[in-house]
C-alpha atoms as an extended CHARMM CRD file, in Angstrom:
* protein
*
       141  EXT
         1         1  UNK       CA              0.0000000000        0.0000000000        0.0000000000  PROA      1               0.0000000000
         2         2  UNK       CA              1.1190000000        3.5530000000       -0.9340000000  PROA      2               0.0000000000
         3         3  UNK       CA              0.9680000000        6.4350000000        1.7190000000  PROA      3               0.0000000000
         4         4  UNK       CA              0.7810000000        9.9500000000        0.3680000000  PROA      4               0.0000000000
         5         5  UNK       CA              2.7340000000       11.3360000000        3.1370000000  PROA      5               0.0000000000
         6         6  UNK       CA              5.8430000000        9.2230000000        2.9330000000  PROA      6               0.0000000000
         7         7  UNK       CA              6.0780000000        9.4740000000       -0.6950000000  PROA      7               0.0000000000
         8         8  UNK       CA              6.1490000000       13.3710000000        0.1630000000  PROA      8               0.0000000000
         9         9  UNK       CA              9.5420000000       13.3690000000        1.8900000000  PROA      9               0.0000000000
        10        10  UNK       CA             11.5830000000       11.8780000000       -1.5230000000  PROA      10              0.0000000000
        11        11  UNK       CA              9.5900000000       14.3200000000       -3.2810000000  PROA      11              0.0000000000
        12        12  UNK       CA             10.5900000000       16.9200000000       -1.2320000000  PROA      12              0.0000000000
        13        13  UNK       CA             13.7640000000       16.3750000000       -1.3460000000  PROA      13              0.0000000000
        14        14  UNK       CA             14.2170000000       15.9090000000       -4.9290000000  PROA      14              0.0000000000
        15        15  UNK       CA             12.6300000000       19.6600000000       -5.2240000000  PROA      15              0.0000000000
        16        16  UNK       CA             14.8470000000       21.0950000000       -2.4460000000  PROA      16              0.0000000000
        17        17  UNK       CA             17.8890000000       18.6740000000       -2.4290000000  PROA      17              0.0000000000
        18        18  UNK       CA             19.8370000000       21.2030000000        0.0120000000  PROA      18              0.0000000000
        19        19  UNK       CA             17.1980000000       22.5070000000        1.9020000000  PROA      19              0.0000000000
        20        20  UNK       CA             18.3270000000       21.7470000000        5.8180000000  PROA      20              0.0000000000
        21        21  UNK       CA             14.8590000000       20.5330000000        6.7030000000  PROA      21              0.0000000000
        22        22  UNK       CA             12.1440000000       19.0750000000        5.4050000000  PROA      22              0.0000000000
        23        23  UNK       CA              8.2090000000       19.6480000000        7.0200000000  PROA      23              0.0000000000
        24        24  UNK       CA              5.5540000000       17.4810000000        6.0480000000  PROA      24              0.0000000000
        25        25  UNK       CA              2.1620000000       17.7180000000        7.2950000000  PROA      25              0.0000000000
        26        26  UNK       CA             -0.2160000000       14.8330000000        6.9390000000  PROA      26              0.0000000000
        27        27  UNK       CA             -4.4180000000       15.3680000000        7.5640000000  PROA      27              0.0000000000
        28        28  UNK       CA             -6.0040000000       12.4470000000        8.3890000000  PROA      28              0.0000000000
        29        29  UNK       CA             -9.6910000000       11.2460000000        8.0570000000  PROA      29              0.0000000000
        30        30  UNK       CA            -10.0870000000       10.0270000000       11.8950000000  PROA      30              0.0000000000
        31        31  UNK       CA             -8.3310000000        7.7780000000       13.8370000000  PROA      31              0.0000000000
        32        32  UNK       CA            -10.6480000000        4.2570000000       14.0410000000  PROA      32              0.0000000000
        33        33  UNK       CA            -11.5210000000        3.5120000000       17.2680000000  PROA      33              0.0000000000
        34        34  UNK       CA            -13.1870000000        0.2020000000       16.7800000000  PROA      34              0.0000000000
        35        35  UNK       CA            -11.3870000000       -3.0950000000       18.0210000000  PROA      35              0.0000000000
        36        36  UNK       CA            -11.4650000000       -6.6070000000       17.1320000000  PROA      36              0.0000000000
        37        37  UNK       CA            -11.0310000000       -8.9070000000       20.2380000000  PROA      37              0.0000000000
        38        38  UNK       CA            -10.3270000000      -12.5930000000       20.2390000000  PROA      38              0.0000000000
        39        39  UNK       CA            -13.9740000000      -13.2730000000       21.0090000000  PROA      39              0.0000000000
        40        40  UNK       CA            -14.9670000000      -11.8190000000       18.2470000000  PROA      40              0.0000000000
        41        41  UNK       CA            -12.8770000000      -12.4310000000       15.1700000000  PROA      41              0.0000000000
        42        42  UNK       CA            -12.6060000000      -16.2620000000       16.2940000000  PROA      42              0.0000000000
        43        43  UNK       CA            -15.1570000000      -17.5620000000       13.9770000000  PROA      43              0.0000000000
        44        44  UNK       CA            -15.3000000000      -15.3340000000       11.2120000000  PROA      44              0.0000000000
        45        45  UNK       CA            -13.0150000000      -17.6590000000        8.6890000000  PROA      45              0.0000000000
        46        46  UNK       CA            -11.8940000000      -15.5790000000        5.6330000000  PROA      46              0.0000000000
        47        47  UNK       CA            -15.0870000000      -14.0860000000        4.2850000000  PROA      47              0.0000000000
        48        48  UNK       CA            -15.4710000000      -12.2390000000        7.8230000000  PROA      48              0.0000000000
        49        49  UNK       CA            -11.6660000000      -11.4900000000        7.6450000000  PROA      49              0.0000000000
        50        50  UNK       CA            -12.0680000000      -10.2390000000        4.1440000000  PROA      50              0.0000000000
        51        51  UNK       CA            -14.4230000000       -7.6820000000        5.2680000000  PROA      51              0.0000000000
        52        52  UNK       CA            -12.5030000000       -6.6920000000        7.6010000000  PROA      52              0.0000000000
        53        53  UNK       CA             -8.5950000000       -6.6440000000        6.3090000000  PROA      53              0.0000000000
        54        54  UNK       CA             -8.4810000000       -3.1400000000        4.6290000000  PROA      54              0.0000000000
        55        55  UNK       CA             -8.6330000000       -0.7930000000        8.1450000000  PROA      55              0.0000000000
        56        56  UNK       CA             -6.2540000000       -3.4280000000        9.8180000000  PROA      56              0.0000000000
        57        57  UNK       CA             -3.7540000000       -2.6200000000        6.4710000000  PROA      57              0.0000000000
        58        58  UNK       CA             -4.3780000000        0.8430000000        6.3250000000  PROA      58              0.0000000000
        59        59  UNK       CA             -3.8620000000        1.4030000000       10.2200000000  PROA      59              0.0000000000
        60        60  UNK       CA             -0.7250000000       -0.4210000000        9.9360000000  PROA      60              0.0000000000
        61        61  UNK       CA              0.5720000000        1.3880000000        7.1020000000  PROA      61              0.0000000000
        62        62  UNK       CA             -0.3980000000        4.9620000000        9.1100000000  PROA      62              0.0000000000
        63        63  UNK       CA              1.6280000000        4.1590000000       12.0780000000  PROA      63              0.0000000000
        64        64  UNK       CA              4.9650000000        2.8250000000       10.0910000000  PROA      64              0.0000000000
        65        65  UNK       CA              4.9810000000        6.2230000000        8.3310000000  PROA      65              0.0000000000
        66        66  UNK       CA              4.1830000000        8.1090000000       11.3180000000  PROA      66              0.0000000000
        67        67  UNK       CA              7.1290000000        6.3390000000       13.0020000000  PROA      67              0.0000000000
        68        68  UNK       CA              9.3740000000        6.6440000000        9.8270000000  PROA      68              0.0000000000
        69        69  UNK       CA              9.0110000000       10.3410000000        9.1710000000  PROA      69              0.0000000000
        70        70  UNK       CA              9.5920000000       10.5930000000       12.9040000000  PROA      70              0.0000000000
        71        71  UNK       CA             12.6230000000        8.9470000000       12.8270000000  PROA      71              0.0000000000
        72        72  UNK       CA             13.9270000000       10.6070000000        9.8210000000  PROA      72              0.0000000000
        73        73  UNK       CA             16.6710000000       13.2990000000        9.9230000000  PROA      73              0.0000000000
        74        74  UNK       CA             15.8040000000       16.8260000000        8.8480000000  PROA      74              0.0000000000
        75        75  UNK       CA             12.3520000000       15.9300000000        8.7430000000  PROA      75              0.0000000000
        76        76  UNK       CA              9.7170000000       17.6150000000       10.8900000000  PROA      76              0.0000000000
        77        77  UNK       CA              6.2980000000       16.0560000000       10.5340000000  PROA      77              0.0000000000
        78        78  UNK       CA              3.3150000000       16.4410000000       11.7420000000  PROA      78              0.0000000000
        79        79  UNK       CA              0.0830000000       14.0710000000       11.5730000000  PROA      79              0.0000000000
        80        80  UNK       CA             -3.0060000000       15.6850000000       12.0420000000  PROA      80              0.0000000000
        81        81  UNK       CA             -5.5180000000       13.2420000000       13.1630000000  PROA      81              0.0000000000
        82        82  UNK       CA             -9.1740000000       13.3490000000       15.1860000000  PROA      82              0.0000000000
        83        83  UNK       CA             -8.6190000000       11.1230000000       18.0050000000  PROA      83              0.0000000000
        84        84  UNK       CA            -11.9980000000       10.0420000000       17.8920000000  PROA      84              0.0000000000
        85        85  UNK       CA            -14.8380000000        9.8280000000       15.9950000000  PROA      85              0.0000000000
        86        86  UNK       CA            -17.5920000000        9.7680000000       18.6870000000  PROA      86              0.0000000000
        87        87  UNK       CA            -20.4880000000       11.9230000000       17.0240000000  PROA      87              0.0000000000
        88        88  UNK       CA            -19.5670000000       11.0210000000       13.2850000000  PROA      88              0.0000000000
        89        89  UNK       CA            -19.0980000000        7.9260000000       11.0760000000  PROA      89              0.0000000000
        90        90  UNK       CA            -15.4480000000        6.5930000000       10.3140000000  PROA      90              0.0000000000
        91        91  UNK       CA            -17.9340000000        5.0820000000        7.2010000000  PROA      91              0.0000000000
        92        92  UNK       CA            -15.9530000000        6.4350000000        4.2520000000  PROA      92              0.0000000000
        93        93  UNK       CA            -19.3380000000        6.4940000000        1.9710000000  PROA      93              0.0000000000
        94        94  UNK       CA            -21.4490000000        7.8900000000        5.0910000000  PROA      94              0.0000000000
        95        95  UNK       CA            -22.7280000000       11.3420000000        2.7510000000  PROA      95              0.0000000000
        96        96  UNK       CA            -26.1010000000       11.3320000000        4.3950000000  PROA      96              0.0000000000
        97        97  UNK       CA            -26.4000000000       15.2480000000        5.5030000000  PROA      97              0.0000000000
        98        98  UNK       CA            -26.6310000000       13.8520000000        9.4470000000  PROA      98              0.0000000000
        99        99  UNK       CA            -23.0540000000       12.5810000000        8.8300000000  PROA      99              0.0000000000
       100       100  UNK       CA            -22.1480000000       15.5190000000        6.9090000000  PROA      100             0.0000000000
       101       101  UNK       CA            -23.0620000000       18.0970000000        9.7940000000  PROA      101             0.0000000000
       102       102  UNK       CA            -21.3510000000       15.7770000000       12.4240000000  PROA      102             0.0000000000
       103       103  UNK       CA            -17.7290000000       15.4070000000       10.7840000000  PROA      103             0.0000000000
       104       104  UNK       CA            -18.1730000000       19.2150000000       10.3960000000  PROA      104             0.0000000000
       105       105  UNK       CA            -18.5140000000       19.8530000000       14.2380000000  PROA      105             0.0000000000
       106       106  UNK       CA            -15.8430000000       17.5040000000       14.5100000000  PROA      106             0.0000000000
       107       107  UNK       CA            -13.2770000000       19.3030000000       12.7880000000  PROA      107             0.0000000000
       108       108  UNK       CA            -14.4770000000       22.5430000000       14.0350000000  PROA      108             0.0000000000
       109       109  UNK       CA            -13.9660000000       21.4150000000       17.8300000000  PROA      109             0.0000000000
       110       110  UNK       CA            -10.3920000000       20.0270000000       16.2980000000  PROA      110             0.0000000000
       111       111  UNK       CA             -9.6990000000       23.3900000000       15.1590000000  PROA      111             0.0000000000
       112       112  UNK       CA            -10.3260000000       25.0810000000       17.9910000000  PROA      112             0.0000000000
       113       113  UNK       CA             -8.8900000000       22.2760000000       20.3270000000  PROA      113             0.0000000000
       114       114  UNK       CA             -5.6710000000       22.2230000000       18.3690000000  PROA      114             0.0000000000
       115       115  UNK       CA             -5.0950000000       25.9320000000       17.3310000000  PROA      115             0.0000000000
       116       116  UNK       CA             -1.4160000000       26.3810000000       18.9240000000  PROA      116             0.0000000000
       117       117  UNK       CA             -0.3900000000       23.3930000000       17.3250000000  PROA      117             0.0000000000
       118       118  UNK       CA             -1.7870000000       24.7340000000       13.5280000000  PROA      118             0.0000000000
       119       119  UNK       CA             -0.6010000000       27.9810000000       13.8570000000  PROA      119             0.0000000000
       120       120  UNK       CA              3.0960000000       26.5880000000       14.9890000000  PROA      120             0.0000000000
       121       121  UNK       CA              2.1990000000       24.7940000000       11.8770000000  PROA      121             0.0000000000
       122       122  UNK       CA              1.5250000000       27.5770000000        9.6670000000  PROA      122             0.0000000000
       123       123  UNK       CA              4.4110000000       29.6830000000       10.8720000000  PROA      123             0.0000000000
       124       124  UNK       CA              6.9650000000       27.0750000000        9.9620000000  PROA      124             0.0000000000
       125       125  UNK       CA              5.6880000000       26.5600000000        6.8350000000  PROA      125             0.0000000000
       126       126  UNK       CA              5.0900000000       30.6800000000        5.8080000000  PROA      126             0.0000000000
       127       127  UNK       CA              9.1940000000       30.9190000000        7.0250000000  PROA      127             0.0000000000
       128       128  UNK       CA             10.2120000000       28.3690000000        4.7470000000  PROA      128             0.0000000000
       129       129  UNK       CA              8.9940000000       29.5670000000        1.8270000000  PROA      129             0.0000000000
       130       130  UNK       CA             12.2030000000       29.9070000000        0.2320000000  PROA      130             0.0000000000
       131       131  UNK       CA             11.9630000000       28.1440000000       -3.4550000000  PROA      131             0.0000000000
       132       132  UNK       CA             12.6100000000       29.8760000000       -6.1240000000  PROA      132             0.0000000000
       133       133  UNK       CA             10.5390000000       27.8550000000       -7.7570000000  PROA      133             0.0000000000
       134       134  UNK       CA              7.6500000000       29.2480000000      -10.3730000000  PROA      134             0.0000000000
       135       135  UNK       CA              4.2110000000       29.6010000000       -8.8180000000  PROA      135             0.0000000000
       136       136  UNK       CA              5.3860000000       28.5570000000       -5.2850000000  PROA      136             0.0000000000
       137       137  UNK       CA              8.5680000000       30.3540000000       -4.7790000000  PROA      137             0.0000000000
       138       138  UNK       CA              8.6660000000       34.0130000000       -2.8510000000  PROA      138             0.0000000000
       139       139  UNK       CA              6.4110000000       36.7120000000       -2.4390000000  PROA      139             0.0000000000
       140       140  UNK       CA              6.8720000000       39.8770000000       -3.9180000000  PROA      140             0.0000000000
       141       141  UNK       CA              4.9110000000       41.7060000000       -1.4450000000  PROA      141             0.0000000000
C-alpha cells in the first residue's frame, strides 16, 4: 500500500535537495476507534476477515509512516488526526447530511482544540517559503 505522506519526503527532497529541513504535514480522516477482540474475530473464517482486512492494512501502514518520518533526519512532521470519531461515522461512503453536519462539528472542535499546534504549523511553513521555484517560490509583497 502507498501512503501519500511518505512518498512526500523523496519528493521533497528531490525539489529542495539542500534545503536543511524538510516539514511534512499529513491530515487524516479520523483515527478508528473500533477493536477486534479474540472473542470476536474467532469464527469469522476468511469471508469475515475479508471484510474486515483493509482498516487493519491501512492502520498499519499509518503508524509505520508516522514512526518513519519521525525517525527521519531533517524531517519535521506532523500528523493531524481526530482522536476520535464519537459523534460522526469513520464510514468512508457515510454522505447522508446527518453525517455531513457531524464530521463538520468535529473538525471545528479540532480546530479550535488544536489551534497552537496549527498555527506553529503555519508559521513554519510561511518561514520556509524559500523556493525559487515558479508559482510557489517568494512573495513579492
Amino acid at each position: 500500500m502507498n501512503n501519500p505522506s511518505m512518498a512526500a519526503y523523496p519528493e521533497a527532497r528531490a525539489l529542495y535537495p539542500d534545503a536543511a529541513e524538510i516539514v511534512i504535514v499529513s491530515a487524516g480522516t479520523g483515527d478508528r476507534q473500533d477493536q477486534i477482540t479474540y472473542a470476536a474475530a474467532k469464527k469469522w473464517g476468511l469471508v469475515g476477515w475479508a471484510k474486515e482486512i483493509v482498516p487493519v492494512l491501512m492502520d498499519s501502514v499509518s503508524e509505520a509512516v508516522d514512526y518513519e518520518l519521525n525517525s527521519l533526519p531533517g524531517c519535521t512532521y506532523y500528523r493531524l488526526q481526530v482522536a476520535h470519531l464519537e459523534e460522526a461515522s469513520s464510514e468512508m461512503d457515510d454522505v447522508t447530511p446527518e453525517n455531513l453536519a457531524n464530521l463538520q462539528t468535529v473538525a471545528t472542535d479540532y480546530v479550535k482544540s488544536n489551534a497552537d499546534v496549527l498555527d506553529a504549523i503555519c508559521a513554519e511553513l510561511e518561514e520556509g517559503r524559500g523556493s525559487d521555484m515558479p508559482g510557489i517560490g517568494r512573495s513579492e509583497n
